[in-house]
Phi, psi and omega in degrees: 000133171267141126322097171228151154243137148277157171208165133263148197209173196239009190198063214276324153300355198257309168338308181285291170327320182279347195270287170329282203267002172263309168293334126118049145318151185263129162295101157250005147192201180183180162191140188291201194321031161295080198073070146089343197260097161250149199215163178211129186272124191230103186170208208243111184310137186092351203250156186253088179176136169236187166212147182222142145208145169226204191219162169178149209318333196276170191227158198250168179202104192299115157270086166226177187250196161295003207220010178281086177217156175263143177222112194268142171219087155329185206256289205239175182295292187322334219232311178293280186311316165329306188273311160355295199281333164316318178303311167263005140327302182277017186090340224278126170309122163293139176226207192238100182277160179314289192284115236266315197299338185270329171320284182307338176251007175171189153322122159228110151241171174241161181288214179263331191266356135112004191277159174280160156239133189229130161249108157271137162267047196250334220295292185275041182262000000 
């Protein structure tokens, strides 16, 4: 079974970027002006999962809580300090999640759409 999640986003360049140079996802496609939708497919060649996202004239209006998040588990120790540094390469705020087990276990930050992202650091623990 393959894996995609969608979202529609209203910033659909801050989007790529924070998925690529922070997270450090790969563009394994996209498509312009399909039925009104452009989109870009995002995640790790070889692997059966993306994430897509797009845009498109409607403008989106997010509904989410606190406990809503997506969560990356690097490989290695190495791959875990790496995207760390990337995060403060990039400015990115740490923030505090509701659920205390994503504190105590990685990063929490949000993307540009405001959703959280957790870098765990259990994979090579």
């Amino acid at each position: 079974m393959t894996f995609r999640y969608a979202r529609h986003t209203n910033q659909l360049k801050a989007i790529k970027q924070f998925y690529v140079d922070v997270i450090g996802l790969e563009i394994l496609g996209g498509f312009e002006n399909h039925d009104g939708y452009d989109g870009v497919f995002l995640g790790v060649k070889g692997e059966n999962w993306h994430l897509e996202f797009t845009i498109s004239e409607d403008r989106c209006k997010h509904s989410f809580d606190e406990d809503d998040l997506v969560a990356f588990y690097p490989e290695t120790e190495e791959a875990y300090t790496a995207l760390s540094k990337r995060i403060e390469k990039h400015n990115i705020q740490k923030i505090k999640a509701k659920n205390p087990y994503w504190n105590q276990n990685g990063i929490v930050i949000t993307d540009p759409d405001g959703f959280i992202v957790v870098v765990c650091n259990l994979k090579f623990t």
